[in-house]
C-alpha positions, 0 to 999 in steps of 0.5 A: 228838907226841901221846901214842900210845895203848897201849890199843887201842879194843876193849881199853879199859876204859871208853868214852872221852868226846870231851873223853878222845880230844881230852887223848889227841890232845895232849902233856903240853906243849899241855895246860892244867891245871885253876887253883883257880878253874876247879875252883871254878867247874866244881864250882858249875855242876856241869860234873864232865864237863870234869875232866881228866887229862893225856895221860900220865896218861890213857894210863897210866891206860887201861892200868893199868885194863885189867890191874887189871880182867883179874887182879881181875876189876873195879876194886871188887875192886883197890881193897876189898882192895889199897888199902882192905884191907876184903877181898873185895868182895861178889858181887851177881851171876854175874861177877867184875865184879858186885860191890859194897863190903863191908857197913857196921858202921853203916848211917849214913854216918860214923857210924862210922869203919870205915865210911869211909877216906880215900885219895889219889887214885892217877889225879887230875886235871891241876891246877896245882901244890900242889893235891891230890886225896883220895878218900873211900870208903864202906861205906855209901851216900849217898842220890841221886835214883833219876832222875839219880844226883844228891845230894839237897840232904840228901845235899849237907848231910851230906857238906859237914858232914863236910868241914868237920868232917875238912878245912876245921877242921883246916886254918883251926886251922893256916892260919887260911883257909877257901878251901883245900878243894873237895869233889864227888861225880860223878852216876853216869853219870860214875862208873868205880866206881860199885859202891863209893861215894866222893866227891872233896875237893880240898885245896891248899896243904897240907903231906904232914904233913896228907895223912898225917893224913887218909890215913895213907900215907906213900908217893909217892901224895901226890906 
């Protein structure tokens, strides 16, 4: 059976996509996990619209949304003060939804460590086992052409430095391999929170103790 949907269609969060009513339409058995390499390859042609959650995963995140955004207003505020405990997000408007992330210590992205943390993904996509899926999140902004909300090719150079440098070094010191991280960054249209800048690493085959040393939680959230 598939799974029934809790949220009913003026209570949704978000506007589903085609491909979200068709995962909701199947069970967690027909569904088919993204493998390492169709994450690589869905990366490389920039297709970030075919990521997917399992059915459950997709319900059960639909309704949390909803009750994240009725007690806080918006999904900037839950995640500036529960998860990256950096306060109240600032007010750019007349609402409780029209906020943006704190203000940085330093205007250039990473170079100060306030600026960004890194978290587990609490809602990530369906993936084969082992892989994981970790948020960067951002005080500062990353440059993006104002046409389409793409990286600039700077932009793509000064994030994947920075990949390389907090994920890919630390694992090939202990693995000795370099295939174990694959980052993106969703354009804007596709962002469920665009006020508050993030990017997406994907890391497989790691141990929970590098997830804590990257993310610094020790909860069920790296599960």
């Amino acid at each position: 059976m598939a799974i029934a949907r809790e949220v009913s269609v003026n209570q949704l969060p978000f506007n589903l996509t085609d491909l979200e009513r068709e995962i909701l339409d199947q069970t967690d058995e027909e569904y088919v996990p993204h493998s390492w390499e169709e994450l690589k390859q869905i990366i490389a042609a920039n297709n970030l619209h075919l990521f997917k959650r399992t059915p459950s995963q997709l319900q059960l995140y639909l309704t949390w949304s909803s009750a994240i955004k009725a007690k806080y207003g918006s999904m900037v505020n839950y995640i500036s003060q529960e998860r990256l405990h950096w306060g109240q997000a600032v007010s750019s408007g007349a609402s409780l939804s029209d906020s943006k992330s704190p203000a940085p210590r330093n205007p250039v992205p990473f170079a100060d460590g306030e600026d960004y943390k890194i978290l587990c993904n609490d809602w990530p996509y369906g993936c084969d086992p082992g892989i994981h899926h970790l948020v960067v999140w951002m005080k500062t902004k990353i440059p993006v052409n104002p046409d389409d909300g793409r990286l600039t090719e700077s932009s793509k150079a000064m994030i994947d430095a920075f990949v390389v440098k907090v994920f890919v070094e630390p694992l090939y010191q202990v693995h000795e391999r370099k295939d174990q991280v694959l980052w993106f960054k969703n354009w804007t249209a596709l962002q469920s929170v665009a006020a508050l800048e993030h990017f997406h690493v994907l890391v497989r085959d790691v141990s929970n103790e590098m997830l804590i040393f990257w993310t610094g939680e020790t909860d069920s959230r790296r599960e």
